[in-house]
C-alpha atoms as a printed R data frame, in Angstrom:
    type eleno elety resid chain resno       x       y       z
1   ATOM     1    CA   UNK     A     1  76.392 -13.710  18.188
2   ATOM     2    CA   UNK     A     2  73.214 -13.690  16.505
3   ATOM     3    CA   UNK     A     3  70.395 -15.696  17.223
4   ATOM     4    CA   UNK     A     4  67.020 -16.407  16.751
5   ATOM     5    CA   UNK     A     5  64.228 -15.738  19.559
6   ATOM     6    CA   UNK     A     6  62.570 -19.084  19.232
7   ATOM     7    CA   UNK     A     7  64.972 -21.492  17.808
8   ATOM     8    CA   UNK     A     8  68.637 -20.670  19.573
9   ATOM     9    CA   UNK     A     9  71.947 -18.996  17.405
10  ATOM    10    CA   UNK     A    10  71.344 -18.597  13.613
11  ATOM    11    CA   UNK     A    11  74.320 -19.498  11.095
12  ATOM    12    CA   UNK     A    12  74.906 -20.830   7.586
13  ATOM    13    CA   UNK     A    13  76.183 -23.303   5.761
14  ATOM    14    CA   UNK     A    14  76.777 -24.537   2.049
15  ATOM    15    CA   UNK     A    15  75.835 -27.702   0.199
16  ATOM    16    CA   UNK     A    16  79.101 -29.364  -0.582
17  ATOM    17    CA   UNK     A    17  77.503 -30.874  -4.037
18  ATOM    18    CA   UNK     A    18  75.635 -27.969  -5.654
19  ATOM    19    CA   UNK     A    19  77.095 -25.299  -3.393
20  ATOM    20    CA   UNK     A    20  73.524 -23.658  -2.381
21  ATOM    21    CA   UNK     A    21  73.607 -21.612   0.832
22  ATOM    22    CA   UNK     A    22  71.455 -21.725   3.533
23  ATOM    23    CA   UNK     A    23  70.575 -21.115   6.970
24  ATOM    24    CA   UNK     A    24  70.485 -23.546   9.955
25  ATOM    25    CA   UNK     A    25  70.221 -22.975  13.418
26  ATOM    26    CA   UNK     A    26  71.690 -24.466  16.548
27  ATOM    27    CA   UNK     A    27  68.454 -26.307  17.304
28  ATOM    28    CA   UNK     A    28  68.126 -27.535  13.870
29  ATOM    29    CA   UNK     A    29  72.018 -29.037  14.101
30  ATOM    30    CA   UNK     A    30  71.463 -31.027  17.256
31  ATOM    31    CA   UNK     A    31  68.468 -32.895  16.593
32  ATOM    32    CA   UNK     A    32  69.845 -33.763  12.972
33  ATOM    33    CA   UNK     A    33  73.229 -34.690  14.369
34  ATOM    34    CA   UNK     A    34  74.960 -31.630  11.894
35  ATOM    35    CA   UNK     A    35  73.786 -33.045   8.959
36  ATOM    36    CA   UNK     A    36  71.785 -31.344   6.613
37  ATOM    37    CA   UNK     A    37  69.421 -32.035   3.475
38  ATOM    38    CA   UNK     A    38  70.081 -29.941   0.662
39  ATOM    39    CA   UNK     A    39  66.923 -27.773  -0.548
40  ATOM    40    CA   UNK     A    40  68.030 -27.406  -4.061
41  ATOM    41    CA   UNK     A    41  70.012 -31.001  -4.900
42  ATOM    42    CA   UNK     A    42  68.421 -32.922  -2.119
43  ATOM    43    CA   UNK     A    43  71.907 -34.459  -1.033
44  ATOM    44    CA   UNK     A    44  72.549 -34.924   2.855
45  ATOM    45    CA   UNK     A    45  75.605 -33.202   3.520
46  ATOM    46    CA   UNK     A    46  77.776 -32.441   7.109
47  ATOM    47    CA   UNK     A    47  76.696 -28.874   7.726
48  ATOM    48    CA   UNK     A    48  79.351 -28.420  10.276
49  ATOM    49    CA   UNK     A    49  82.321 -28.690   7.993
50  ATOM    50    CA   UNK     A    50  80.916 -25.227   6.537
51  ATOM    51    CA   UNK     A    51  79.167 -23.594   9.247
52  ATOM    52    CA   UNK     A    52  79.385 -19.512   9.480
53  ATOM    53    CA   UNK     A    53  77.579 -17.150  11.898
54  ATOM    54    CA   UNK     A    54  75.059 -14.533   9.792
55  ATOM    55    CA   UNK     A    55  72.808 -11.951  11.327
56  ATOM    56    CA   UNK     A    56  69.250 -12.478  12.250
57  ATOM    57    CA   UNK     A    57  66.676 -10.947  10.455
58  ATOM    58    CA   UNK     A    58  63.331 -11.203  12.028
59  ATOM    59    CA   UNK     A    59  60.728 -12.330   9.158
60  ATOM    60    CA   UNK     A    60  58.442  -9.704   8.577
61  ATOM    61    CA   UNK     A    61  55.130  -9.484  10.760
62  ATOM    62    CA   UNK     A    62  52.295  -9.968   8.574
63  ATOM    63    CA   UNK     A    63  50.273  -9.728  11.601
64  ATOM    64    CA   UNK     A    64  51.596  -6.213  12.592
65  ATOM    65    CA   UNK     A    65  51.354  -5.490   9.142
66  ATOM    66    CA   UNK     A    66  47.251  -5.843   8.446
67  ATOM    67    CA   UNK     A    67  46.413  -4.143  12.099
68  ATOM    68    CA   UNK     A    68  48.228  -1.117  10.510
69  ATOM    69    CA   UNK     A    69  46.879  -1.430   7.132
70  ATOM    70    CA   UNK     A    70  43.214  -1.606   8.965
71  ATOM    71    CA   UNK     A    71  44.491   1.475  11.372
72  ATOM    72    CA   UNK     A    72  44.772   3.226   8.114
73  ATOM    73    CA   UNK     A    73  41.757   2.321   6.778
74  ATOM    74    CA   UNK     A    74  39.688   3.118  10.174
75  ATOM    75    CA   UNK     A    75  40.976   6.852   9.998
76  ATOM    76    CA   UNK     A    76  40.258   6.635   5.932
77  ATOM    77    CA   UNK     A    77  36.948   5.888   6.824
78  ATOM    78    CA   UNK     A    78  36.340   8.348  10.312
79  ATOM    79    CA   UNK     A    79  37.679  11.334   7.724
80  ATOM    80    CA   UNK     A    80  35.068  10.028   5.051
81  ATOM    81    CA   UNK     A    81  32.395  10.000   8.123
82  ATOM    82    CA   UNK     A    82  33.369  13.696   9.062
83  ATOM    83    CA   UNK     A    83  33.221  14.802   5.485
84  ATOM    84    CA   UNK     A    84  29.506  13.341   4.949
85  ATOM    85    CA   UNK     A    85  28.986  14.684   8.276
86  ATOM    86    CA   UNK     A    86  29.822  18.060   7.214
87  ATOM    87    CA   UNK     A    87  28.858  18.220   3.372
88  ATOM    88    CA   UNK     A    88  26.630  15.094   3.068
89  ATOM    89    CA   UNK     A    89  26.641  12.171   0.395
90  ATOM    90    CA   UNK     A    90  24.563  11.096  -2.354
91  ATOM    91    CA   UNK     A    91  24.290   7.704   0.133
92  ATOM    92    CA   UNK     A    92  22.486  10.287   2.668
93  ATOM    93    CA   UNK     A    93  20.544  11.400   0.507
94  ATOM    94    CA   UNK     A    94  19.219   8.061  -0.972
95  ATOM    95    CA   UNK     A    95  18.727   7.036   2.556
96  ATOM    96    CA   UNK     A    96  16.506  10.506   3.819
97  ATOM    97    CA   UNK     A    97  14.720   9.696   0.462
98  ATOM    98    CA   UNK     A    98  13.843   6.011   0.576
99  ATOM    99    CA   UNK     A    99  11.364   6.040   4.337
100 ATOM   100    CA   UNK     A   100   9.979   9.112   2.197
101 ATOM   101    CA   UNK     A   101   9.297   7.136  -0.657
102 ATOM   102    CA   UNK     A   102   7.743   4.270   1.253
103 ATOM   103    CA   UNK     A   103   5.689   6.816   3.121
104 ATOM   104    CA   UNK     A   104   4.576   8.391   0.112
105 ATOM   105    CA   UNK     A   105   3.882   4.859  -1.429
106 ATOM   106    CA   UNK     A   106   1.811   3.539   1.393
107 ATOM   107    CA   UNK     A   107   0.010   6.857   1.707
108 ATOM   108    CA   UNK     A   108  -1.246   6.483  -2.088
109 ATOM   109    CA   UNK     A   109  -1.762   2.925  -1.414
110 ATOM   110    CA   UNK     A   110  -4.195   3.353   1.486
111 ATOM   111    CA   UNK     A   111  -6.034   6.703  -0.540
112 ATOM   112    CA   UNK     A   112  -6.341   3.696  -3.743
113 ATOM   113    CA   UNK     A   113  -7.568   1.521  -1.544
114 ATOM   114    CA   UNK     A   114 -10.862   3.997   0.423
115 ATOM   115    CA   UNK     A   115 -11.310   5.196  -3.421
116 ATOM   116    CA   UNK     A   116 -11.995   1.370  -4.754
117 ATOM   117    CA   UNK     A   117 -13.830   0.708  -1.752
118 ATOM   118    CA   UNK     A   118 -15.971   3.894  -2.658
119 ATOM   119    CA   UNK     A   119 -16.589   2.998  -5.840
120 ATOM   120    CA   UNK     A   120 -17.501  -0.568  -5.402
121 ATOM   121    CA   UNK     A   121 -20.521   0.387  -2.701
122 ATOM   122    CA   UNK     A   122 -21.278   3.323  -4.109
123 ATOM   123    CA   UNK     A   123 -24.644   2.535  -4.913
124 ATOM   124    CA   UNK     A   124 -25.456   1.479  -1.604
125 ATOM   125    CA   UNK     A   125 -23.157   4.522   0.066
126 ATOM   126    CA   UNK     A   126 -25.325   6.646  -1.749
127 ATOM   127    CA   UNK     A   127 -28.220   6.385   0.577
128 ATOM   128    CA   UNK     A   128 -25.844   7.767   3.662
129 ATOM   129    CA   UNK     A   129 -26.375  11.263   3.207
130 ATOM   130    CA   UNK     A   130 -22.553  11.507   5.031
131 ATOM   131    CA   UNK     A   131 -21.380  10.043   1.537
132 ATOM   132    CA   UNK     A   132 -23.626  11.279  -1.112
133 ATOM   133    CA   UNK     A   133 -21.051  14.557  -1.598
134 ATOM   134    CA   UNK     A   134 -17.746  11.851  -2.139
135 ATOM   135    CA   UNK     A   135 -19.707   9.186  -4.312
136 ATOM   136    CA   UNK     A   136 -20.917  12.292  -6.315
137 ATOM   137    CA   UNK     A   137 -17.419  13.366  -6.823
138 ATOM   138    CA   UNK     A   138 -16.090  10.119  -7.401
139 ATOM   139    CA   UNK     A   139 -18.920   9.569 -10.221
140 ATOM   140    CA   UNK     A   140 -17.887  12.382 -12.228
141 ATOM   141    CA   UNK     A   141 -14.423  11.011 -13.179
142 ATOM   142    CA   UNK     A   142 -15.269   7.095 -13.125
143 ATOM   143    CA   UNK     A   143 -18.472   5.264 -14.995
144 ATOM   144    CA   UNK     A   144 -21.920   5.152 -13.125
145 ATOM   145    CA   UNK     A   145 -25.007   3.967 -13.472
146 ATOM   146    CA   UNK     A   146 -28.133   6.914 -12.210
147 ATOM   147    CA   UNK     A   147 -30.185   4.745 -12.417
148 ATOM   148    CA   UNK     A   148 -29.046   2.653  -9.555
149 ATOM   149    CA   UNK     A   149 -28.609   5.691  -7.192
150 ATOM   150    CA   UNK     A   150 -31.924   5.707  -5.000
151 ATOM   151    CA   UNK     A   151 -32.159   7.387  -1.423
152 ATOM   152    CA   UNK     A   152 -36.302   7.285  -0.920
153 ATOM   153    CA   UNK     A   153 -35.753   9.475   2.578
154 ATOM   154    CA   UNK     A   154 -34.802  12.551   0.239
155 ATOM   155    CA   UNK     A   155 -37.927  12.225  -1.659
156 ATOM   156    CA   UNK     A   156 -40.458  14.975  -0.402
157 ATOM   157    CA   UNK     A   157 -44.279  14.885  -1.388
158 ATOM   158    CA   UNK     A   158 -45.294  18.125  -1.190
159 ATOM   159    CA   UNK     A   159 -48.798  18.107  -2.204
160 ATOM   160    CA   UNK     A   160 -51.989  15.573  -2.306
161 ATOM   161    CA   UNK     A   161 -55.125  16.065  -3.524
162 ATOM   162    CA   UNK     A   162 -57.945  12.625  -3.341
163 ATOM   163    CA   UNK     A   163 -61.304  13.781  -4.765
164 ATOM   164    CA   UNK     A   164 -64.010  12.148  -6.932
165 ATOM   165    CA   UNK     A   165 -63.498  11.184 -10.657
166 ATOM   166    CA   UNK     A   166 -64.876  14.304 -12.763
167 ATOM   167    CA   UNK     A   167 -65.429  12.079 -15.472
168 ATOM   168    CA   UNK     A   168 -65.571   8.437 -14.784
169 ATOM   169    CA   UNK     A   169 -68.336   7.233 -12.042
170 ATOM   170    CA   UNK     A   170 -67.087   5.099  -9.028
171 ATOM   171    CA   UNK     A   171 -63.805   6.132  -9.612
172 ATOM   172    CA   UNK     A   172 -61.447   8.388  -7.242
173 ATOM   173    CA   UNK     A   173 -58.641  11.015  -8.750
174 ATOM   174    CA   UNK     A   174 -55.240  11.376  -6.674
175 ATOM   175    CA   UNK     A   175 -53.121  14.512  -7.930
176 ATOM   176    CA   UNK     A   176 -49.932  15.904  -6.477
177 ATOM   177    CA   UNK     A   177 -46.161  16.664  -6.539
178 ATOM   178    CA   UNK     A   178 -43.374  15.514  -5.036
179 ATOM   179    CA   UNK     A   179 -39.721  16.573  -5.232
180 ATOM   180    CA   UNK     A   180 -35.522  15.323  -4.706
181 ATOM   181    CA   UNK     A   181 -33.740  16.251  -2.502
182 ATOM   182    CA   UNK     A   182 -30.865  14.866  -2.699
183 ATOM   183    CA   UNK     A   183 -27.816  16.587  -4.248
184 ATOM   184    CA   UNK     A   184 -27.943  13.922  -6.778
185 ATOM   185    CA   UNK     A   185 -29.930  12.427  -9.904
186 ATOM   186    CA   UNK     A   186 -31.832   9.508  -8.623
187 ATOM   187    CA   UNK     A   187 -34.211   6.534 -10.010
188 ATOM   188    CA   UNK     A   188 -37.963   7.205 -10.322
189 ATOM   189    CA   UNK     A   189 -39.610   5.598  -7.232
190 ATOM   190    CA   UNK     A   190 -43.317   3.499  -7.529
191 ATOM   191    CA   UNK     A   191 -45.982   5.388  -5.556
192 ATOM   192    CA   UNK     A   192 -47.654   3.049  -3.234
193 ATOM   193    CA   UNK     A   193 -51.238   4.629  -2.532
194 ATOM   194    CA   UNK     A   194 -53.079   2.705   0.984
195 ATOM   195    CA   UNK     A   195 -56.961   3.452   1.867
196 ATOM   196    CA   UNK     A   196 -57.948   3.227   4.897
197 ATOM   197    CA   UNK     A   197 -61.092   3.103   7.131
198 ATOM   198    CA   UNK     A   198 -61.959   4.679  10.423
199 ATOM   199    CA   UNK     A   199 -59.937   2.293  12.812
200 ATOM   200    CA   UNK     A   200 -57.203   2.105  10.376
201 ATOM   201    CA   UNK     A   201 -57.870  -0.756   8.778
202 ATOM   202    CA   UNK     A   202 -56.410  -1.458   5.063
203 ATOM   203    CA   UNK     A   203 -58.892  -1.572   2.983
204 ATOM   204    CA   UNK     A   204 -57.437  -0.925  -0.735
205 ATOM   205    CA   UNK     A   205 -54.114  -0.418  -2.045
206 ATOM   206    CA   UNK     A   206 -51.991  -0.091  -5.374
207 ATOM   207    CA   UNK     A   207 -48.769   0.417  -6.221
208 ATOM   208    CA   UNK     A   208 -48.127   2.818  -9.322
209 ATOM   209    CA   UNK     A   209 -44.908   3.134 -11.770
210 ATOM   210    CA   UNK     A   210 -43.800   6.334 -13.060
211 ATOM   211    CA   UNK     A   211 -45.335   5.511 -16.208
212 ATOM   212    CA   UNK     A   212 -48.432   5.223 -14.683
213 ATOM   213    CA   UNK     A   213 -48.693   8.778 -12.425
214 ATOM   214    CA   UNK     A   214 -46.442  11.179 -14.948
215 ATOM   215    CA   UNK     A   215 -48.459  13.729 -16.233
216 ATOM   216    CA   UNK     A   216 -45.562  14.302 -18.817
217 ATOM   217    CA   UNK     A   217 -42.878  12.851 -20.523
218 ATOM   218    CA   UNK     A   218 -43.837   9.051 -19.321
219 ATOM   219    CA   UNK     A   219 -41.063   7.484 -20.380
220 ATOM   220    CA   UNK     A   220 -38.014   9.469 -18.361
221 ATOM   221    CA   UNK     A   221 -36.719   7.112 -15.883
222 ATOM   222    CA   UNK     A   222 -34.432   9.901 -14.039
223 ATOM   223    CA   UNK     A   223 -35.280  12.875 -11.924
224 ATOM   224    CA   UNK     A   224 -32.882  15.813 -10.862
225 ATOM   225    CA   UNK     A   225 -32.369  17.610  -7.599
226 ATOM   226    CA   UNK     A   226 -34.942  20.405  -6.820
227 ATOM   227    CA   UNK     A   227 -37.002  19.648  -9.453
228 ATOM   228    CA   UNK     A   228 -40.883  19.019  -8.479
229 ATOM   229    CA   UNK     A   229 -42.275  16.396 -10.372
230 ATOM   230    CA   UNK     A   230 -46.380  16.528 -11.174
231 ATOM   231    CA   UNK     A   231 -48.455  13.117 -10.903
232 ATOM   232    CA   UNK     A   232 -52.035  11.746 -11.332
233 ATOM   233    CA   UNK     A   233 -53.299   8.729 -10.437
234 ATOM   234    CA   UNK     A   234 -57.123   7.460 -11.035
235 ATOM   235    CA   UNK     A   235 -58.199   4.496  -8.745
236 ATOM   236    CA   UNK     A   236 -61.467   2.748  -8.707
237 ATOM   237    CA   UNK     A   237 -63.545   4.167  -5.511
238 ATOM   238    CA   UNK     A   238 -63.857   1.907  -2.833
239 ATOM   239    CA   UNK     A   239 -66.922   3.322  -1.235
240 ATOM   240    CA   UNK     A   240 -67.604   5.538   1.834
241 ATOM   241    CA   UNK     A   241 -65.692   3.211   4.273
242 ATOM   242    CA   UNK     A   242 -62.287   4.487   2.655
243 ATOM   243    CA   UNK     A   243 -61.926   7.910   4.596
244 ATOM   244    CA   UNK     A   244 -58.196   8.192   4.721
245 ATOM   245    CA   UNK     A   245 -55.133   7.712   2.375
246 ATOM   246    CA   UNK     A   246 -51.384   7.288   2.370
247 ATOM   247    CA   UNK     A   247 -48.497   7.903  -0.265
248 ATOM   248    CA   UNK     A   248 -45.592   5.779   0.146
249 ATOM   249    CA   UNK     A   249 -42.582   5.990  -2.212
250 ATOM   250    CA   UNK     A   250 -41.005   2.474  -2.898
């Protein structure tokens, strides 16, 4: 006798209008009282006056069915692991590539970033003699102005002369020569000549453009690295209490 696990013996029976077969079980028959609704006709019909055992056939488990389907495709997959294990992928090498990339990316971002930086005090990073060899640099490829870059401390005088007019009476003559040295064209500075007297007192001063103590070529604005540069300056005498002098570049 065959029967079902869940719901008791399995037979079948036959819809006495339209003839359609189907299976009931003994469960099924008791509650209903044998009678039976057709599934194709609808008609209620006795199911016992046609009743006939028929083998179980357990209904497919759908269940068993996907955990082996998954099985499968877990030892699809750990084959496709061992492969890109063993050979690689193109997906390894995208993904070895990418943290490169952003590396690379954030590298050039920081380098754009000192460089703009740079460029945007450069006038006043000139004066840092720690600098003056990158702004240089940086200057040759991008737009400057030379006539910003000043760094006074680089400016040697190397010569001063103060000695009476030879021409004009009550009137003093300052001569002398000063030179860059910085590794870099910079601005003309004013000359600030100071007279002093015996205790140090100011007495007299005046500050001087380079238009006003070149002895050549007044109207250059620029001078270059190691290149001495000649001046004269004539200042009204101030008498014998002036007996010492200073030369200040500004």
């Amino acid at each position: 006798m065959h029967k079902n696990p869940q719901l008791g013996e399995v037979m079948e029976t036959c819809c006495d209008q339209c003839h359609s077969r189907f299976r009931v079980t003994e469960q099924q028959l008791k509650i209903a009282l044998g009678k039976a609704r057709c599934g194709e006709c609808g008609h209620v019909f006795d199911a016992l006056l046609s009743l006939k055992n028929t083998p179980w056939v357990s209904p497919p488990d759908y269940f068993q069915q996907a955990a082996e389907e998954v099985g499968l495709a877990s030892e699809s997959r750990s084959e496709l692991s061992l492969h890109e294990a063993m050979y690689g992928s193109k997906r390894g090498v995208f993904a070895s590539i990418t943290p490169l990339l952003l590396l690379t990316g954030i590298l050039l971002l920081l380098a754009f970033s000192v460089v703009q930086v740079v460029y945007y005090q450069r006038y006043q990073l000139i004066e840092k003699p720690q600098f003056q060899k990158q702004v240089s640099n940086l200057c040759e490829l991008l737009p400057c102005d030379e006539l910003q870059f000043s760094s006074l401390r680089q400016i040697k005088l190397l010569e001063r002369n103060l000695f009476t007019h030879p021409v004009q009476p009550d009137a003093l003559m300052v001569t002398g020569s000063f030179v860059n040295q910085a590794p870099f064209k910079q601005k003309l500075p004013g000359l600030l000549v100071s007279l002093f007297d015996l205790q140090g007192n100011l007495i007299a001063n005046r500050l001087f453009s380079p238009v006003e103590y070149l002895l050549s070529n007044k109207n250059r604005s620029i001078m270059l690295p190691d290149n001495p540069i000649q001046f004269r300056l004539e200042i009204i005498d101030p008498g014998t209490s002036a007996l010492t002098y200073e030369f200040e570049f500004i």
